[in-house]
SEROLO-886418 format. One record per residue (C-alpha): x, y, z; residue in one letter. Coordinates in nm, 3 decimals, always signed. Layout:
% residues N
{{X, Y, Z}, "A"}
...
% end
This chain:
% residues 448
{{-2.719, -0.004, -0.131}, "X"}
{{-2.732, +0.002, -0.548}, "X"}
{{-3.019, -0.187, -0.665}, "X"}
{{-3.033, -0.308, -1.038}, "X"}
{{-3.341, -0.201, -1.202}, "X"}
{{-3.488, -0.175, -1.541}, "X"}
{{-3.395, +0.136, -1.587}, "X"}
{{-3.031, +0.077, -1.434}, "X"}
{{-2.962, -0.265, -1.654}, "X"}
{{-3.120, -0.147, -2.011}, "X"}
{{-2.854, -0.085, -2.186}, "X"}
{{-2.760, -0.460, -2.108}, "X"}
{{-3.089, -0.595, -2.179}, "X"}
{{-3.158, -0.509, -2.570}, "X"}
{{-3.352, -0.797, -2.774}, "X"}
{{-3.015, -0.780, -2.993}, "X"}
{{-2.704, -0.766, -2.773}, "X"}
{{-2.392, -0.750, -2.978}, "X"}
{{-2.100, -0.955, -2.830}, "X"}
{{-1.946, -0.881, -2.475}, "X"}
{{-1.924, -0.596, -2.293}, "X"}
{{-1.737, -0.339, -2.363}, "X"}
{{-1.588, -0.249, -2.000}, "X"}
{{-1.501, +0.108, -1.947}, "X"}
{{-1.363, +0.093, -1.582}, "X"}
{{-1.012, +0.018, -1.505}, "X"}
{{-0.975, -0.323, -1.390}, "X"}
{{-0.621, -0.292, -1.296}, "X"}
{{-0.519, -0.544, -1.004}, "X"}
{{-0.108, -0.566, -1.014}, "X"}
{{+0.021, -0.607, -0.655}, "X"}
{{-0.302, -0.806, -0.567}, "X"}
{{-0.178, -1.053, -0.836}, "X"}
{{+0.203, -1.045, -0.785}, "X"}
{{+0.197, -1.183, -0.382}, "X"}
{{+0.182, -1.469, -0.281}, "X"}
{{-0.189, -1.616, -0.175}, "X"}
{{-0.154, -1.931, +0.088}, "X"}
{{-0.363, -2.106, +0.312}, "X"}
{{-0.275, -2.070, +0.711}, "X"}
{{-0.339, -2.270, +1.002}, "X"}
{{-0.574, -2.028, +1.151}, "X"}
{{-0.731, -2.009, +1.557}, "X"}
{{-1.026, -1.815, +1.577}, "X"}
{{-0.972, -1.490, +1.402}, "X"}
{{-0.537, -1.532, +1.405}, "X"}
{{-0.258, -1.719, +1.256}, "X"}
{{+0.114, -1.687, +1.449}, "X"}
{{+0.376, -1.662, +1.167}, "X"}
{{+0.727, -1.700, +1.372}, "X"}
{{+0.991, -1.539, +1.238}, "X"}
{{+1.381, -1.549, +1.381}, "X"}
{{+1.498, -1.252, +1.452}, "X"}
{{+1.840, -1.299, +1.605}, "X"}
{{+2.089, -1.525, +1.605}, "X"}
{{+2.261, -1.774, +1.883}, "X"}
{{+2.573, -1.539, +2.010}, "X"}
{{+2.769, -1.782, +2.194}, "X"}
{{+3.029, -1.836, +1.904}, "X"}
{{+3.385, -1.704, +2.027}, "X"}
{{+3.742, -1.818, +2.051}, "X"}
{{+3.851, -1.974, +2.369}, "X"}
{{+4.202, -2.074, +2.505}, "X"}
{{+4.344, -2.392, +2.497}, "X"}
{{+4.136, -2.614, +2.789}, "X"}
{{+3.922, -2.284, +2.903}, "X"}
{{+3.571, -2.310, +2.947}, "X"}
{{+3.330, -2.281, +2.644}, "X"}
{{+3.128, -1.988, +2.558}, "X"}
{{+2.801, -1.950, +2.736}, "X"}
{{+2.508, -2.126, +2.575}, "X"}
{{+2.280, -1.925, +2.402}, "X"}
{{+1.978, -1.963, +2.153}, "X"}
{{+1.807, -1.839, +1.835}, "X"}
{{+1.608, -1.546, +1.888}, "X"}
{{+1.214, -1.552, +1.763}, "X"}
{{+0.895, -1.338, +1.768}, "X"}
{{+0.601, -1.397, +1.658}, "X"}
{{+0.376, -1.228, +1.355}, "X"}
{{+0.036, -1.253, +1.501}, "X"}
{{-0.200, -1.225, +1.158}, "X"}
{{-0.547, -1.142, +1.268}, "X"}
{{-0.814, -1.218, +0.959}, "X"}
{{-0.972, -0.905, +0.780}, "X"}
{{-1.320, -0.897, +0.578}, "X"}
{{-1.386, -0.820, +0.256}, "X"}
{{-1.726, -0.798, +0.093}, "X"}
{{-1.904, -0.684, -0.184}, "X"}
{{-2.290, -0.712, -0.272}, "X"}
{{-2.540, -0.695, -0.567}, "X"}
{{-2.917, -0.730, -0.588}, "X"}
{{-3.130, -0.744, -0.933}, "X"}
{{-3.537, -0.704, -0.910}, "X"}
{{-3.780, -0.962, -1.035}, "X"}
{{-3.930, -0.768, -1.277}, "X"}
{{-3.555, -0.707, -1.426}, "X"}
{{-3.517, -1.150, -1.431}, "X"}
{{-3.831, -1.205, -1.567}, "X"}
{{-3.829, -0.898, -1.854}, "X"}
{{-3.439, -1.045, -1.897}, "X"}
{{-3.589, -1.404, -1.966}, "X"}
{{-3.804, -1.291, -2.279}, "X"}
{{-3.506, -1.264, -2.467}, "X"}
{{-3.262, -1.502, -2.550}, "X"}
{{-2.941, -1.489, -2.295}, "X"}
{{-3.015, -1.188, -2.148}, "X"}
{{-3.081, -1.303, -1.825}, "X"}
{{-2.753, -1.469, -1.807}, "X"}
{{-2.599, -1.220, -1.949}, "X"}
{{-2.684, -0.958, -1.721}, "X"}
{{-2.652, -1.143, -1.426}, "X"}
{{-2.345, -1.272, -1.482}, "X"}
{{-2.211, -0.890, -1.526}, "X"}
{{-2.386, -0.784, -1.229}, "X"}
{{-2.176, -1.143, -1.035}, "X"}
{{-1.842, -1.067, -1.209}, "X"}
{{-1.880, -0.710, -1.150}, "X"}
{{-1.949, -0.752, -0.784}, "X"}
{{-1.647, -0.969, -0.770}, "X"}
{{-1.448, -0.734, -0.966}, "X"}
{{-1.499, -0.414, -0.697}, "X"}
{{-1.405, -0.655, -0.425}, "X"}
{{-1.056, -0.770, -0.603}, "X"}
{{-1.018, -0.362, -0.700}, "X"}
{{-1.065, -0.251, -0.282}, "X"}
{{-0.801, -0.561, -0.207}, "X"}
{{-0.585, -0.446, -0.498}, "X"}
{{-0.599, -0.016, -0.293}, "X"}
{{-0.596, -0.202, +0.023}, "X"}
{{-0.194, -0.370, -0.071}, "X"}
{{-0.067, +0.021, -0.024}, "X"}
{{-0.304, +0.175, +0.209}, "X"}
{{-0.437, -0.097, +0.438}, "X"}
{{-0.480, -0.052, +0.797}, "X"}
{{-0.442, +0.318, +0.709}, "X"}
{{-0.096, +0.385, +0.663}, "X"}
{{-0.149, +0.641, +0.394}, "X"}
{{+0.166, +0.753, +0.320}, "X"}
{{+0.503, +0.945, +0.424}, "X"}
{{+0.626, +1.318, +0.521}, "X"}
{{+0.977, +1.384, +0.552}, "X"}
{{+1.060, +1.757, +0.640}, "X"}
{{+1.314, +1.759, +0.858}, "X"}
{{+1.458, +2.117, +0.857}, "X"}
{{+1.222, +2.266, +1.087}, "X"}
{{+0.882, +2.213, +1.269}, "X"}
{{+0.552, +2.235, +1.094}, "X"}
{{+0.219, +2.199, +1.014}, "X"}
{{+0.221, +2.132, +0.624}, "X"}
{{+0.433, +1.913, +0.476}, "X"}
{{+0.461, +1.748, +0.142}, "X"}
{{+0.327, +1.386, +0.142}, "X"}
{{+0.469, +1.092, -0.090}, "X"}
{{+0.157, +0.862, -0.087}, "X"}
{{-0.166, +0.854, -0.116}, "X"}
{{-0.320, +1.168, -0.089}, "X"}
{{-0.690, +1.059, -0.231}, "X"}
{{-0.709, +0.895, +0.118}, "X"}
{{-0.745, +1.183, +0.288}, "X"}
{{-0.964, +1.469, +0.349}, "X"}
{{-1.014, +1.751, +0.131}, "X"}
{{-0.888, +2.074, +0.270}, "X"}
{{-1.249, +2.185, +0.393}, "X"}
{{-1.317, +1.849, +0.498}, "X"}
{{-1.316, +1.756, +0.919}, "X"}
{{-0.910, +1.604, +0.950}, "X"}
{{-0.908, +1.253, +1.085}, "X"}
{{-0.723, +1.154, +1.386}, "X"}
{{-0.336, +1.002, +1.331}, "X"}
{{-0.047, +0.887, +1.421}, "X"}
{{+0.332, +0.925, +1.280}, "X"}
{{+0.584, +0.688, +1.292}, "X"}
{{+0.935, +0.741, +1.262}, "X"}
{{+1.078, +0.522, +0.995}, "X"}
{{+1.486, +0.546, +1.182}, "X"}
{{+1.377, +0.409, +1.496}, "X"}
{{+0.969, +0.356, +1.437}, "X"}
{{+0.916, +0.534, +1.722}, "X"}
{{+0.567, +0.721, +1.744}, "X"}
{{+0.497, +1.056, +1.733}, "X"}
{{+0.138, +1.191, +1.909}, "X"}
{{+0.183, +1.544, +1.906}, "X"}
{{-0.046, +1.679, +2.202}, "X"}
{{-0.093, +1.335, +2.310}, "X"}
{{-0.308, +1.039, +2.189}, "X"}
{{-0.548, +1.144, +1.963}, "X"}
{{-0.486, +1.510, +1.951}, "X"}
{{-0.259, +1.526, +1.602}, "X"}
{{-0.541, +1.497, +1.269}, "X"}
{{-0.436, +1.519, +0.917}, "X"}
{{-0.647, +1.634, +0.569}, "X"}
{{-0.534, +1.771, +0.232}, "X"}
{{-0.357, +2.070, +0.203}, "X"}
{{-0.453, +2.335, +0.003}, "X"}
{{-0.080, +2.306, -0.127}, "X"}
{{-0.084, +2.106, -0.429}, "X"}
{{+0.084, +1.698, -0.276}, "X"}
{{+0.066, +1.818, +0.029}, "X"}
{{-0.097, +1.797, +0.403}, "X"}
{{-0.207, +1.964, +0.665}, "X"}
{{-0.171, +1.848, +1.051}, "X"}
{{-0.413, +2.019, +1.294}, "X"}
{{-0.616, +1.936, +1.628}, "X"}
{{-0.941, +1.804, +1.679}, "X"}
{{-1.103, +2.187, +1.619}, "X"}
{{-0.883, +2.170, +1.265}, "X"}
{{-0.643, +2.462, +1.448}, "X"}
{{-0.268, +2.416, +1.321}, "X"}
{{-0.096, +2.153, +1.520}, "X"}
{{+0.306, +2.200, +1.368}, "X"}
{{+0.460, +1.866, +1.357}, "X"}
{{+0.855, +1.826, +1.482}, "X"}
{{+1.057, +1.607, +1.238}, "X"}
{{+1.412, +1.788, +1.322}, "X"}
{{+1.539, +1.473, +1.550}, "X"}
{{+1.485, +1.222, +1.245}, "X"}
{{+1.813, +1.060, +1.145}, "X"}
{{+1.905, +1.219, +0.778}, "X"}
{{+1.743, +1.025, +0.508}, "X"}
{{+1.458, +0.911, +0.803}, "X"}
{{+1.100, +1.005, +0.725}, "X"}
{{+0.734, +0.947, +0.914}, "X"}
{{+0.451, +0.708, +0.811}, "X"}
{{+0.110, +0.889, +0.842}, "X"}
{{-0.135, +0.636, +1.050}, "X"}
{{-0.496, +0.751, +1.009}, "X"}
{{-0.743, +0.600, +1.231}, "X"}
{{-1.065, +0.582, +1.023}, "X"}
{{-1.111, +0.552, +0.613}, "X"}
{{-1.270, +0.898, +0.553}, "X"}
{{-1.365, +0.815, +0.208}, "X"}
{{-1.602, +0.495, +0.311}, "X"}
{{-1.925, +0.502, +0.370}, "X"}
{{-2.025, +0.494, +0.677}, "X"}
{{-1.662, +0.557, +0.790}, "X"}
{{-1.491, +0.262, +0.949}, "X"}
{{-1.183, +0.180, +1.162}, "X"}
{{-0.895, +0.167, +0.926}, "X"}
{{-0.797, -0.130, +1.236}, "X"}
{{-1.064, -0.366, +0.994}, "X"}
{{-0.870, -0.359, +0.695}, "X"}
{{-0.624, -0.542, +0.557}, "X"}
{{-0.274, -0.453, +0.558}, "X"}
{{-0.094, -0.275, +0.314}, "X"}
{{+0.273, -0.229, +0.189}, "X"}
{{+0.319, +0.122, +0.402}, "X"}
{{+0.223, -0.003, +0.692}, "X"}
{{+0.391, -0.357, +0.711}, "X"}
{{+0.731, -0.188, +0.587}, "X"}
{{+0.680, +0.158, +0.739}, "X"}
{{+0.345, +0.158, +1.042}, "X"}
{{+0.119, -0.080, +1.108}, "X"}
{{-0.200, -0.080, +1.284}, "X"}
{{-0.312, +0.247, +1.517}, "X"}
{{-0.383, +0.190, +1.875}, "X"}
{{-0.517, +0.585, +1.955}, "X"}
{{-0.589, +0.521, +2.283}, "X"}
{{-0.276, +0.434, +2.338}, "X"}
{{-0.094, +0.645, +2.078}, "X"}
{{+0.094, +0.302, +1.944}, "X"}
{{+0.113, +0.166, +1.611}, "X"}
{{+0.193, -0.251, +1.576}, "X"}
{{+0.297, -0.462, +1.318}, "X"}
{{+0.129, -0.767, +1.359}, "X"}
{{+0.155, -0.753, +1.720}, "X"}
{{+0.532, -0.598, +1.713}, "X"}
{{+0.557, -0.276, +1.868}, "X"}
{{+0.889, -0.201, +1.625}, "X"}
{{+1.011, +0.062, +1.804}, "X"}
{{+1.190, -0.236, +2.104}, "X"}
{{+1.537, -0.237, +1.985}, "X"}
{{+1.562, -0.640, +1.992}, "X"}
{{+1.277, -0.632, +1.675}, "X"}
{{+1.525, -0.436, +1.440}, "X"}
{{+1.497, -0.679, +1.224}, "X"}
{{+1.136, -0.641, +1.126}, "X"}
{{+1.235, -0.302, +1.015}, "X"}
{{+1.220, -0.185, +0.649}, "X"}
{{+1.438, +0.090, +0.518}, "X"}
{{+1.233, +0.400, +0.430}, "X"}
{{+1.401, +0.702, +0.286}, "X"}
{{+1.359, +1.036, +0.167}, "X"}
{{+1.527, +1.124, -0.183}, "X"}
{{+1.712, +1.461, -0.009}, "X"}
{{+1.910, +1.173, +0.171}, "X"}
{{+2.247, +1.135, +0.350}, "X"}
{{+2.428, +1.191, +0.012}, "X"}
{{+2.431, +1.543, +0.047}, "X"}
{{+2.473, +1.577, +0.427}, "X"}
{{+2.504, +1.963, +0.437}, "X"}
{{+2.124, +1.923, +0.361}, "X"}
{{+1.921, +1.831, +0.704}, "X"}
{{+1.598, +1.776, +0.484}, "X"}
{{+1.406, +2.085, +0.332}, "X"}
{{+1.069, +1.912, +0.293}, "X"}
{{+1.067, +1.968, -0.095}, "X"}
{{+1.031, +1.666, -0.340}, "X"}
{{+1.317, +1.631, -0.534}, "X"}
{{+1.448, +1.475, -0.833}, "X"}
{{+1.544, +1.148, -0.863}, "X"}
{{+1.870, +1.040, -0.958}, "X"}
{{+2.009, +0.679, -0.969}, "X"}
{{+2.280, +0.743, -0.757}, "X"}
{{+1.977, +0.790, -0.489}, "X"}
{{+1.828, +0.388, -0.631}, "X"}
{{+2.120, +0.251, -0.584}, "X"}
{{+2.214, +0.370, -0.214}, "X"}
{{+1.873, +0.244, -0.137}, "X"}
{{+1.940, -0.073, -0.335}, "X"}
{{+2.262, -0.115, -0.092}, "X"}
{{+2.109, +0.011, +0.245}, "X"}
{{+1.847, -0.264, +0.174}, "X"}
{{+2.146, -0.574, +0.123}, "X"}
{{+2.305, -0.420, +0.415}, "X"}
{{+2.042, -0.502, +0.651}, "X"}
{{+1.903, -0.837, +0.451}, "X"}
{{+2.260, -0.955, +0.464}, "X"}
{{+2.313, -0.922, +0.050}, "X"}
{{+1.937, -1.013, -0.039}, "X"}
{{+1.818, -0.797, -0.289}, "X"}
{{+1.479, -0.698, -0.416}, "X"}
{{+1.344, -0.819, -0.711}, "X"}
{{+1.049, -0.564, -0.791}, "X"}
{{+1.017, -0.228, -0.804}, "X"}
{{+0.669, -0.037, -0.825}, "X"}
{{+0.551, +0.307, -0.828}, "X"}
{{+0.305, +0.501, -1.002}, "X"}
{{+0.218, +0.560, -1.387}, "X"}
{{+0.358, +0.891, -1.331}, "X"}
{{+0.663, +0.813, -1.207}, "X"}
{{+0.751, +0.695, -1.527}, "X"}
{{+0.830, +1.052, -1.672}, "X"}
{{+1.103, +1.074, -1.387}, "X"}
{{+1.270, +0.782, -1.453}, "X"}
{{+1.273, +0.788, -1.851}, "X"}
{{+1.430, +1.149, -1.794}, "X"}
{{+1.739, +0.989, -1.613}, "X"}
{{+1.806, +0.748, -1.947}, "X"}
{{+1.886, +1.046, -2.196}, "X"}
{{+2.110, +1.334, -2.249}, "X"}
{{+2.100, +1.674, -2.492}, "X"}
{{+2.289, +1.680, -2.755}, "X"}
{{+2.435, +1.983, -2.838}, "X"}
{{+2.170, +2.032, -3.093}, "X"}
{{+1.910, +2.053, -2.821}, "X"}
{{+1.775, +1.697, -2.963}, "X"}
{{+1.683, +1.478, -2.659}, "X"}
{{+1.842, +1.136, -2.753}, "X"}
{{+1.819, +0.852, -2.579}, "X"}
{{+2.136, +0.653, -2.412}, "X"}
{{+2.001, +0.342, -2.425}, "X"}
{{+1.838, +0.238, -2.811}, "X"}
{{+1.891, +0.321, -3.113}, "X"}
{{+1.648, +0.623, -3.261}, "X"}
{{+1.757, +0.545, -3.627}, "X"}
{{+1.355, +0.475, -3.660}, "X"}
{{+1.282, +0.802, -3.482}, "X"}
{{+1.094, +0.697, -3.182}, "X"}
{{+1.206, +0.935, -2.907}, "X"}
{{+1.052, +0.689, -2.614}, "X"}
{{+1.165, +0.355, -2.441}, "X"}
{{+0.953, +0.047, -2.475}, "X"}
{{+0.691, +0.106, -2.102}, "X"}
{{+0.649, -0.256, -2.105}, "X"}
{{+1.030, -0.353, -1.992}, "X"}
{{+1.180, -0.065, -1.772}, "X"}
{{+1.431, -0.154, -1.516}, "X"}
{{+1.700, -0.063, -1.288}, "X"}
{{+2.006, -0.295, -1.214}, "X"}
{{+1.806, -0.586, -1.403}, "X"}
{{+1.491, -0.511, -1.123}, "X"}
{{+1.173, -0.437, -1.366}, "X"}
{{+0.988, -0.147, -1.291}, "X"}
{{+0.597, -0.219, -1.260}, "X"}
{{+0.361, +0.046, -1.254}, "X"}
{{+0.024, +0.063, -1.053}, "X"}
{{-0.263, +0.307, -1.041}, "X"}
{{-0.332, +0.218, -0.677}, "X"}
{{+0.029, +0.308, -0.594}, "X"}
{{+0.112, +0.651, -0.450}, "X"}
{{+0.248, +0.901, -0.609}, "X"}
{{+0.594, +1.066, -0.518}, "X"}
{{+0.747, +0.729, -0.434}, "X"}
{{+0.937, +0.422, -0.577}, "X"}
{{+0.855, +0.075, -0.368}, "X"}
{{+1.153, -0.199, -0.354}, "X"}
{{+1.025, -0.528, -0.303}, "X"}
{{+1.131, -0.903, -0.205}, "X"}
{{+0.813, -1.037, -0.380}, "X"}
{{+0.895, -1.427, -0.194}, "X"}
{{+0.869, -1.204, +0.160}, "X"}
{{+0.483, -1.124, +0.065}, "X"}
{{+0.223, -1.380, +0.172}, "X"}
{{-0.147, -1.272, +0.140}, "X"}
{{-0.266, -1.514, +0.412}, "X"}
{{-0.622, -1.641, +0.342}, "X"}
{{-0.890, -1.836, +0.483}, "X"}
{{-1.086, -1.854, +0.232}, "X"}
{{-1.064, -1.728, -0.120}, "X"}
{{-1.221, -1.460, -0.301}, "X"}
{{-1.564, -1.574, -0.405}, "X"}
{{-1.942, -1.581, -0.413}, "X"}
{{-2.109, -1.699, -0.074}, "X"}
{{-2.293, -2.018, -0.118}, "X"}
{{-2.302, -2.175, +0.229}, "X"}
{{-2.677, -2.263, +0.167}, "X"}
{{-2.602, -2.392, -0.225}, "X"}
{{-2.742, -2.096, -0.362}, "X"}
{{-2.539, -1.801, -0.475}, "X"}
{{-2.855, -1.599, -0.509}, "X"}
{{-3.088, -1.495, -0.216}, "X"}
{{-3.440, -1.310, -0.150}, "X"}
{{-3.458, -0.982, -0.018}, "X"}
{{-3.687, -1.005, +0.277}, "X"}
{{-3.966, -0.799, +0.175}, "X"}
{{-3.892, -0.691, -0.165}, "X"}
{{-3.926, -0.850, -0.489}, "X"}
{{-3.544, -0.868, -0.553}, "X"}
{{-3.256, -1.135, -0.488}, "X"}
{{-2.899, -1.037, -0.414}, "X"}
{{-2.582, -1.229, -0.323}, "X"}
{{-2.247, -1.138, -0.190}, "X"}
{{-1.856, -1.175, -0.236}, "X"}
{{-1.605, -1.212, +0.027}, "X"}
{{-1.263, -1.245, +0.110}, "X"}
{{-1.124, -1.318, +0.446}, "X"}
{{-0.778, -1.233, +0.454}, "X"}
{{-0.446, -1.029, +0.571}, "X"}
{{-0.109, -0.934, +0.369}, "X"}
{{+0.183, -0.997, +0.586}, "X"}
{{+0.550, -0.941, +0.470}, "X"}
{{+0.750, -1.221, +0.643}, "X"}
{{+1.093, -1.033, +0.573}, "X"}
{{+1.041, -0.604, +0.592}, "X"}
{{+1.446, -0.573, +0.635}, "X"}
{{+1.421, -0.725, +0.262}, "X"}
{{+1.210, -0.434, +0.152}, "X"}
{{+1.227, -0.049, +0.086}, "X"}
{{+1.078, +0.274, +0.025}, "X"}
{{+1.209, +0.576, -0.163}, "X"}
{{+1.012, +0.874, -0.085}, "X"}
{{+1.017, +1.242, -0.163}, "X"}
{{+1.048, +1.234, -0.530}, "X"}
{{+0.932, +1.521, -0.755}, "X"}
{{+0.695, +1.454, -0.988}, "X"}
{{+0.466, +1.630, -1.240}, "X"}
{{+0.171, +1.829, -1.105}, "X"}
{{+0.373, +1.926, -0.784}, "X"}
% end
């Protein structure tokens, strides 16, 4: 654990300390913000969110004096939301407090960085954690023949380095969420490629394991499920976190053992829970259906939004999203799409005037069919998210916050002159609606 010493808080504890920090880390929370935060009724460790998930059937037309249809009744299932833990923890020396209190403020002010700042990792972890939660770290989508490096659209940072020991996974079909264990539960690992946006899948002993994605329906692609967070310290069951937007739209949580993946308790792949499935697709698509799927990111084109836009309506009966997010990057795709070349070679744009000679479009109020765009850093890259933003609860007990159960936010170390304190959040992000949600995956994008 960090400790805050003299030497570690100096620069914050001058005689003269001139106005507020000036805060060099990126504080960026978007998604964390956007959903929806609201207390549950919770037993234990769970909260059961029902959802309806077909409808009464016994409508029909019937003869003069026949008998009625048979009686029949709504259809339900249950989200079962278990609670996840968040924490976050500082500790400051007593020689730092009382060399803090001989100037004016200075204790204050440095302990109220070290608070805010401990508060402000935890809200940055939940902010990662609403795309990769519960380990769902992102999706492949080669479907033109078997094998063991694909590209990924997703988080890549989550895995591995090439070198690195691969971590145990799972795939999930996003056509018919099926599950894919190559070699049986716990056999198929994934890690970085040494192919730039890419993966590799292997066994245990990091030999090539080729992966199958030739029955996938065109368009169809596969969540990748790890099993532990690689990049934590020590590693942990990715089964502790909270979940994210790939895995409540696309996976879920990993059962190795028994080479399942759930969604809240909803093994997706039973035909009657069709309804709690999103609509994930690849960019290489069923628009040009010569092409099975090639495995190579492609360009976007909004022909390819708006298919996705309309497979999403089809199966949330005319609901459409209202939010669309992706990464910073994907910005340079998009922005491409709204101009043409002139046939002086002058890139103009189709949408604003460039009498003033700015070449660019205003970042702030991108959109597609009147859906903004909003950009995260936490988002992976090589996809665009569709969202229903009133289908997102983040389901708390409590909120985020400094423990004070005894009245005191700060404690003594056993043993040590030093006091620390802690921040937690105990929580889970559940979308209510995934047939109101999508994922287009497989775009090109710089670097790649």
């Amino acid at each position: 654990m960090a400790v805050s010493t003299l030497t570690s808080l100096d620069k914050i504890l001058k005689d003269f300390y001139q106005g507020p920090i000036r805060d060099q880390l990126n504080n960026e929370m978007l998604v964390f913000e956007l959903f929806n935060k609201k207390k549950v009724s919770w037993t234990g460790r769970k909260a059961i969110m029902p959802v309806r998930i077909g409808r009464n059937e016994s409508a029909g037309f019937r003869a003069e004096d026949n008998d009625l249809p048979t009686a029949d009744r709504q259809k339900y299932a249950d989200l079962t939301i278990q609670a996840k833990y968040l924490y976050g923890r500082m500790d400051i020396t007593g020689p730092t407090i009382e060399q803090a209190k001989a100037n004016a403020g200075a204790f204050v002010n440095a302990l109220q960085s070290e608070l805010d700042g401990a508060i402000e990792s935890v809200k940055n972890q939940g902010d990662a954690s609403c795309f990769i939660g519960g380990g769902n770290v992102g999706f492949v989508f080669d479907r033109s023949a078997a094998a063991a490096t694909m590209p990924l659209s997703g988080n890549l940072e989550g895995l591995p380095l090439a070198a690195a020991t691969p971590v145990p996974c799972i795939l999930v079909r996003t056509d018919t969420y099926e599950e894919i264990t190559t070699g049986g539960a716990g056999a198929l690992h994934v890690r970085q490629s040494v192919t730039p946006g890419a993966v590799d899948f292997t066994t245990a002993a990091a030999a090539p394991n080729t992966v199958d994605l030739t029955g996938l329906a065109k368009g169809a692609a596969a969540t990748v499920v790890v099993a532990t967070d690689p990049l934590s310290t020590p590693a942990y069951v990715t089964t502790d976190e909270a979940m994210g937007i790939y895995g409540n739209l696309g996976g879920g949580y990993i059962d190795l053992a028994g080479g399942t993946v759930s969604f809240h308790g909803n093994l997706r792949d039973t035909a009657s829970l069709e309804p709690l499935r999103s609509t994930i697709e690849s960019v290489e698509n069923t628009i040009a259906s010569s092409n099975p799927g090639a495995g190579a990111v492609t360009a976007l084109a909004t022909k390819r939004m708006q298919a996705m836009l309309d497979s999403i309506a089809l199966k949330a009966g005319g609901s459409a999203p209202d939010c669309m997010i992706a990464n910073h990057i994907f910005r340079q795709e998009y922005t491409a799409l709204m101009s043409f070349t002139s046939v002086t070679d002058n890139a103009t744009s189709l949408s604003k005037s460039v009498d003033g000679g700015d070449a660019g479009f205003n970042m702030g109020s991108l959109s597609f069919n009147g859906i903004p765009l909003k950009v995260a850093r936490h988002c992976g890259k090589g996809l665009l998210i569709f969202l229903s933003l009133k289908s997102w609860s983040i389901a708390q007990i409590t909120e985020i916050g400094l423990a004070d159960l005894d009245g005191s936010v700060l404690s003594r170390v056993a043993n040590r002159d030093a006091y620390e304190a802690f921040v937690r959040y105990y929580y889970n992000v559940v979308c209510e609606r995934p047939n109101r949600n999508g994922i287009l995956v497989g775009i090109s994008y710089a670097g790649v």
